[in-house]
SELO-702439 format. One line per field, with one value per residue: residue number from 1; residue in one letter; x, y, z of N, C-alpha, C in turn. Coordinates in steps of 0.02 Angstrom, whole numbers, plus 50000, padded with zeros to 5 digits. Example, Ala and Ser with C-alpha at 12.3 -4.5 7.8 and 13.67 -1.06 7.14 Angstrom:
pos = [1,2]
code = [A,S]
neast = [50660,50642]
nnorth = [49716,49888]
nup = [50390,50354]
caeast = [50615,50684]
canorth = [49775,49947]
caup = [50390,50357]
ceast = [50660,50645]
cnorth = [49835,50002]
cup = [50390,50394]
END
This chain:
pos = [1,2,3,4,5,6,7,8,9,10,11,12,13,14,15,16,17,18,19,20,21,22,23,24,25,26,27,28,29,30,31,32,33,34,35,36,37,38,39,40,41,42,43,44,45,46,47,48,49,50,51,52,53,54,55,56,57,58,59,60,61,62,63,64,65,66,67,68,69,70,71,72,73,74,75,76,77,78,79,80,81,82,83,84,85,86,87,88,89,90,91,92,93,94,95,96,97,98,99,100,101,102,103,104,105,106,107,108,109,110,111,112,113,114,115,116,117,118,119,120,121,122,123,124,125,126,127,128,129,130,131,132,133,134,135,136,137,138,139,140,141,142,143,144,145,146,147,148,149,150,151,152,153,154,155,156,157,158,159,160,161,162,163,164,165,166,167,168,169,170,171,172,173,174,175,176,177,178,179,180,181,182,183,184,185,186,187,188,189,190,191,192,193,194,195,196]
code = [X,X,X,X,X,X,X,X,X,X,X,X,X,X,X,X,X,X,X,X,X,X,X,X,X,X,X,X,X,X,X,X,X,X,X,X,X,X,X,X,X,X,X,X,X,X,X,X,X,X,X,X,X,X,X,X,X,X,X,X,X,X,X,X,X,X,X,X,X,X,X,X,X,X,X,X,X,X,X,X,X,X,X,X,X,X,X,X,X,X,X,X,X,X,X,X,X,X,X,X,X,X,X,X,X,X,X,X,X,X,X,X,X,X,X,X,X,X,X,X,X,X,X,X,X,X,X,X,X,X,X,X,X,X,X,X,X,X,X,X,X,X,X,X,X,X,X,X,X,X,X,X,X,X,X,X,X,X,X,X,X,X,X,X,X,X,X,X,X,X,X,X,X,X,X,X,X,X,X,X,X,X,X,X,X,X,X,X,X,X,X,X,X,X,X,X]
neast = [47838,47987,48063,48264,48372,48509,48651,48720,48842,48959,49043,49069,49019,49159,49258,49229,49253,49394,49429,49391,49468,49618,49618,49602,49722,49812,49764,49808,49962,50012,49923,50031,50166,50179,50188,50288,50330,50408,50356,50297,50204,50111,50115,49946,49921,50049,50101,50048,50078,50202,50195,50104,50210,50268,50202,50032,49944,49914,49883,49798,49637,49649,49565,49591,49701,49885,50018,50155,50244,50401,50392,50436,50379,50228,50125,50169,50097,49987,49928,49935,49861,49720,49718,49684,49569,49544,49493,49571,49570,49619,49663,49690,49808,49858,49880,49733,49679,49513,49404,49280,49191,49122,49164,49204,49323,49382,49391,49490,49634,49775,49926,50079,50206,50382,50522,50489,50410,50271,50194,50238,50264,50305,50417,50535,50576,50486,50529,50641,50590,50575,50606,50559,50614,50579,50433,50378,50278,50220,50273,50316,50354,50511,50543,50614,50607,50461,50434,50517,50432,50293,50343,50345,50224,50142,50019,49848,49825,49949,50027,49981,49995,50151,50147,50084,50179,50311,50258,50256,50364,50451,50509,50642,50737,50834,50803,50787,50923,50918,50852,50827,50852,50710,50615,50683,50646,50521,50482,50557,50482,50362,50418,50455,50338,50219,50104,50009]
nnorth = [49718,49825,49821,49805,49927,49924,49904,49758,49659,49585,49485,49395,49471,49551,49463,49417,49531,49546,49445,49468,49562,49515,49438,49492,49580,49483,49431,49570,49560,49459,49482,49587,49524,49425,49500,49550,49658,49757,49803,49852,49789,49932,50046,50033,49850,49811,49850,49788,49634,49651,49664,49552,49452,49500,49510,49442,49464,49599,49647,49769,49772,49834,49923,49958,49952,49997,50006,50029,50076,50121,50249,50230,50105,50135,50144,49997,49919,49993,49957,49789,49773,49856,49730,49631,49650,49765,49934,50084,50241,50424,50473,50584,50658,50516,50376,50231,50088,50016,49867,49887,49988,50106,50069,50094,50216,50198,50042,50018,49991,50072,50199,50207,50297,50279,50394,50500,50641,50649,50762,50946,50995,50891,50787,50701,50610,50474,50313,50197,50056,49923,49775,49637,49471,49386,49375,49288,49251,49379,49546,49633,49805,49826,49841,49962,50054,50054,50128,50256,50306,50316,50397,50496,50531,50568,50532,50527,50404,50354,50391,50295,50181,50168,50172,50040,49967,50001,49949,49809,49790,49798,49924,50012,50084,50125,50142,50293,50336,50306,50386,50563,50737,50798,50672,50579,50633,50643,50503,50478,50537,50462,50354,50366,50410,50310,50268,50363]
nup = [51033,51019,50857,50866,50865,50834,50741,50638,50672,50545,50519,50421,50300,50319,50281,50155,50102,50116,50045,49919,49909,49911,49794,49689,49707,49695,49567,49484,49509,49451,49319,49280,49315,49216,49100,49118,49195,49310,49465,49625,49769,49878,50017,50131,50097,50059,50198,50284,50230,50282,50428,50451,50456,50565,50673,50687,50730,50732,50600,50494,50391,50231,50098,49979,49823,49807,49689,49645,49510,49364,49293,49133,49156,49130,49028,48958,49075,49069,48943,48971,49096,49039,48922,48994,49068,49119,49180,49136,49247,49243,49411,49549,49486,49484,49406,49403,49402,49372,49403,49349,49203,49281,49431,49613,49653,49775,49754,49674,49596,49626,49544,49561,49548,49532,49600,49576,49658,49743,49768,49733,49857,49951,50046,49976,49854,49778,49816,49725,49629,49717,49763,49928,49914,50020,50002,49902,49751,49765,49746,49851,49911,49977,50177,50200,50096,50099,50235,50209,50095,50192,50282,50202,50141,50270,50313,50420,50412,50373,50498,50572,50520,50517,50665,50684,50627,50718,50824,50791,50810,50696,50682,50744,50861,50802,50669,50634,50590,50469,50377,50312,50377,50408,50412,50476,50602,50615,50620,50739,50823,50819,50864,50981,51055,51031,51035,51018]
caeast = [47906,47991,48141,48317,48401,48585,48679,48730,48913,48941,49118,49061,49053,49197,49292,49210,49280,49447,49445,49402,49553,49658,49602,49609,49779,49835,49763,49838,50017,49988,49964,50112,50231,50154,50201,50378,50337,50436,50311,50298,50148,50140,50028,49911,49935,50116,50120,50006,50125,50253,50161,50118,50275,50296,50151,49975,49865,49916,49899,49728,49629,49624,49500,49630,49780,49913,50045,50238,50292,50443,50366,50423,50345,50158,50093,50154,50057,49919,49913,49928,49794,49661,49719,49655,49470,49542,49469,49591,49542,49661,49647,49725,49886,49880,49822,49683,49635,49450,49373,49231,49220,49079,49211,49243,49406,49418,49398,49525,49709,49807,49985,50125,50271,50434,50573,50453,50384,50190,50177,50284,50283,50328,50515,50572,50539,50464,50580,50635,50544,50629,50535,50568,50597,50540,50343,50370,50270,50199,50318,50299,50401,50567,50540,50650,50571,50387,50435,50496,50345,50247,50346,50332,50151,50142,49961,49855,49828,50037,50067,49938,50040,50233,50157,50080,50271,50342,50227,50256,50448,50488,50527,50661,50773,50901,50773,50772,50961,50904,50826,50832,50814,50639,50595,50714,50634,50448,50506,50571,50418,50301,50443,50435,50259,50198,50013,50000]
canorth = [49734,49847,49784,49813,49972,49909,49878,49698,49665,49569,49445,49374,49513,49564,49391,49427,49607,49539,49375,49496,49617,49464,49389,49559,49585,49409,49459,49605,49536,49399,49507,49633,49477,49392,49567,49556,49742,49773,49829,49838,49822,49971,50054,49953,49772,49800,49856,49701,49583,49646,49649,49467,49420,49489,49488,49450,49500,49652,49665,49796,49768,49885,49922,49980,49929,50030,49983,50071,50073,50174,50309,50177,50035,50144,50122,49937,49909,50009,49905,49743,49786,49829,49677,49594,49699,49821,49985,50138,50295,50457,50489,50647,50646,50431,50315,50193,50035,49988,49816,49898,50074,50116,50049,50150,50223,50147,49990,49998,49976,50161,50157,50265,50334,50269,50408,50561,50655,50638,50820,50969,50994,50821,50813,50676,50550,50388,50256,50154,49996,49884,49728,49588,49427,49346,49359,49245,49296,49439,49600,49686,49833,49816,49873,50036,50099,50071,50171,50317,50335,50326,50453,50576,50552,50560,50577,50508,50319,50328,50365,50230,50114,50174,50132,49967,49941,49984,49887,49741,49763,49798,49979,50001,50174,50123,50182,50356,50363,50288,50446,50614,50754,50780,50609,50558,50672,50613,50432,50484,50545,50415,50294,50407,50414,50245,50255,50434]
caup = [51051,50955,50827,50892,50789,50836,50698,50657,50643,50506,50520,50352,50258,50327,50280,50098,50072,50135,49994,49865,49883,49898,49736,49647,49747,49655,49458,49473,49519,49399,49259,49290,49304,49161,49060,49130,49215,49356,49513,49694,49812,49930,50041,50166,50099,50102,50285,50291,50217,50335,50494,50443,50450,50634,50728,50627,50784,50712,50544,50484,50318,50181,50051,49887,49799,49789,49670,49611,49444,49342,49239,49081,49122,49154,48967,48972,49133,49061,48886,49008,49128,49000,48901,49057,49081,49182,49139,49150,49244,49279,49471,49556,49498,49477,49362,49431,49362,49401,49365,49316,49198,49329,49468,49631,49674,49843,49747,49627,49579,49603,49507,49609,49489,49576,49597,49580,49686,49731,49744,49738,49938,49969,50075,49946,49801,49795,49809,49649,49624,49756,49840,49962,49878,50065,50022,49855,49713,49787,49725,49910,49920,50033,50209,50227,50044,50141,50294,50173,50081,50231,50331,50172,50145,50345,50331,50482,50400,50373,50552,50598,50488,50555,50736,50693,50615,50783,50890,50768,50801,50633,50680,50833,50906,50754,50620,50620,50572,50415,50337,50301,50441,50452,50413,50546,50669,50595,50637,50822,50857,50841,50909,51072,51081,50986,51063,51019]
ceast = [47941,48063,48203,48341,48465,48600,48718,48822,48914,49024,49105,49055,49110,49257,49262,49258,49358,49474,49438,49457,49614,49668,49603,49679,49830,49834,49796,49916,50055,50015,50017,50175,50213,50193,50253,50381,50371,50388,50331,50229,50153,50069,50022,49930,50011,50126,50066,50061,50181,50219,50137,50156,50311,50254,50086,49931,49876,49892,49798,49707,49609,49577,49539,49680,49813,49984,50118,50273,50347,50406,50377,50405,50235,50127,50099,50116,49992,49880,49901,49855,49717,49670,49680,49606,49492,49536,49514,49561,49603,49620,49693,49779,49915,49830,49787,49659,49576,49437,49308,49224,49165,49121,49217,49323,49435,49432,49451,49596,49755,49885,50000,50185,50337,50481,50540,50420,50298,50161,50203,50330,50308,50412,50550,50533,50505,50532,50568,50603,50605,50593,50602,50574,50552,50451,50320,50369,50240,50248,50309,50348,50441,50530,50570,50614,50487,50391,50454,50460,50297,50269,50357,50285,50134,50060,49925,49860,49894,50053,50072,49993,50101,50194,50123,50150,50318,50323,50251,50323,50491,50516,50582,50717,50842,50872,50783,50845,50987,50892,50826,50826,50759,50606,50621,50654,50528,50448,50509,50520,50382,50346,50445,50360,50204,50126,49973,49956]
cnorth = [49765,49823,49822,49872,49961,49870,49790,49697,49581,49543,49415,49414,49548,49527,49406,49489,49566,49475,49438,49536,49563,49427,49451,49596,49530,49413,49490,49587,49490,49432,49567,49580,49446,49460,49581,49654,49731,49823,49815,49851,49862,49988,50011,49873,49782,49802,49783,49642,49568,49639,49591,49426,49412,49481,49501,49473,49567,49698,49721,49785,49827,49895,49914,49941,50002,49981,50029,50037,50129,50215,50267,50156,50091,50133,50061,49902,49933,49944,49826,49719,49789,49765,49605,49597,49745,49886,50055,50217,50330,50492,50564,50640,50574,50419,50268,50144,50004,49907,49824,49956,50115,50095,50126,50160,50203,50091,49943,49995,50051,50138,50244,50246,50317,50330,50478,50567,50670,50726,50874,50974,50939,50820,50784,50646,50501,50337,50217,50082,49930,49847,49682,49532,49374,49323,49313,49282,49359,49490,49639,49743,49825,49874,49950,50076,50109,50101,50231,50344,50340,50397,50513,50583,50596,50588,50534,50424,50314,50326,50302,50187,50100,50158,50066,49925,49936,49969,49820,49748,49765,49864,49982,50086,50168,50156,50240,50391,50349,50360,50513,50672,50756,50732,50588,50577,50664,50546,50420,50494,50519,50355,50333,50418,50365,50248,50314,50482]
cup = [50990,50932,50849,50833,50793,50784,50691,50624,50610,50464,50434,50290,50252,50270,50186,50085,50049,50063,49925,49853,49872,49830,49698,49652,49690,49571,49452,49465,49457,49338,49240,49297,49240,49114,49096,49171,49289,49423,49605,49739,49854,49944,50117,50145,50114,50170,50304,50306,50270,50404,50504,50468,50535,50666,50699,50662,50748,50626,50540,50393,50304,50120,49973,49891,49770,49768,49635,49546,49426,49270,49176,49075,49148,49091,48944,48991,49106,48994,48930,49042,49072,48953,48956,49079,49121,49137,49187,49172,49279,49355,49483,49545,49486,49422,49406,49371,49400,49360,49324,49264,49267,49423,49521,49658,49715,49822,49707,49618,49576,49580,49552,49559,49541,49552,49583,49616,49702,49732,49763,49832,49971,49972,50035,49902,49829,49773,49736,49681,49674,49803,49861,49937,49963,50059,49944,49779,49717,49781,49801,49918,49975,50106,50226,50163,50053,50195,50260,50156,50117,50266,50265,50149,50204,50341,50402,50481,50404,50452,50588,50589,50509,50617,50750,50687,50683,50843,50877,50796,50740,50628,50761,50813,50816,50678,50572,50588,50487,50348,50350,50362,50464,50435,50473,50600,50667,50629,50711,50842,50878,50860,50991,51087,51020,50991,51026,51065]
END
């Protein structure tokens, strides 16, 4: 009989990936408060954190960390981090801290410049460094400064993320008069057609 070629799914490695970003999620945090740096998680875990908060059937895991500093504190953060083993590498446009120097980029720590723009075409800035105190010690960026940066990435993971936000209920028709015109009208969109 011949051996089965169907792939085996594989809840435990899953449940592994997921402990390691958490615990690398946690150092990181750790040593950026420890070094008095001013940060915010963003990204996937943030839309995590928040979708947590409203409905967890919902929430999706991510592989990276993405993290927001102010153009001051990035040579702090950098001196910090390698004080810690984290090994600095420049990414497109970001800094990246790997745990390893051999480290890949999915795996590692990206640093986002608060209040500049990620790249000239981009409709606005990045929001200044501005979290939630609700998720403890976790720095999570504030909800309305994580729906900006998503709707001016707007790539297809951001929409993903704005319509897990307004399945969870954390996004509703009052949104869109929050931001800019074509953010607004980015926003309406996928609140009028949530499924896509």
């Amino acid at each position: 009989m011949a051996a089965s070629l169907a792939p085996t799914f594989r809840l435990d490695l899953m449940d592994e990936l997921r402990e390691k970003l958490e615990a690398r999620l946690a150092r990181v945090s750790a040593i950026l408060r420890a070094a008095n740096i001013p940060h915010a998680v963003i990204g996937g875990n943030a839309v995590a954190a928040w979708i947590s908060h409203a409905d967890p059937s919902l929430v999706r895991q991510t592989r990276d960390i993405d993290i927001l500093l102010a153009r001051a504190d990035l040579e702090p953060a950098r001196a910090a981090m390698e004080a810690a083993g984290f090994h600095y590498r420049h990414g497109v446009g970001l800094g990246l801290f790997l745990e390893t120097p051999d480290g890949r980029t999915g795996d590692g720590v990206q640093i986002w410049i608060a209040r500049e723009k990620v790249s000239p075409e981009a409709v606005t800035e990045t929001p200044p460094v501005l979290i939630d105190p609700i998720f403890g010690e976790l720095n999570v960026i504030s909800l309305e400064a994580l729906i900006l940066m998503k709707l001016t990435a707007h790539r297809g993971i951001d929409c993903v993320h704005l319509r897990d936000m307004i399945s969870a209920g954390l996004i509703d028709e009052t949104w869109p008069a929050r931001f800019p015109n074509i953010l607004a009208e980015r926003l309406q969109a996928l609140i009028d057609d949530p499924n896509g």
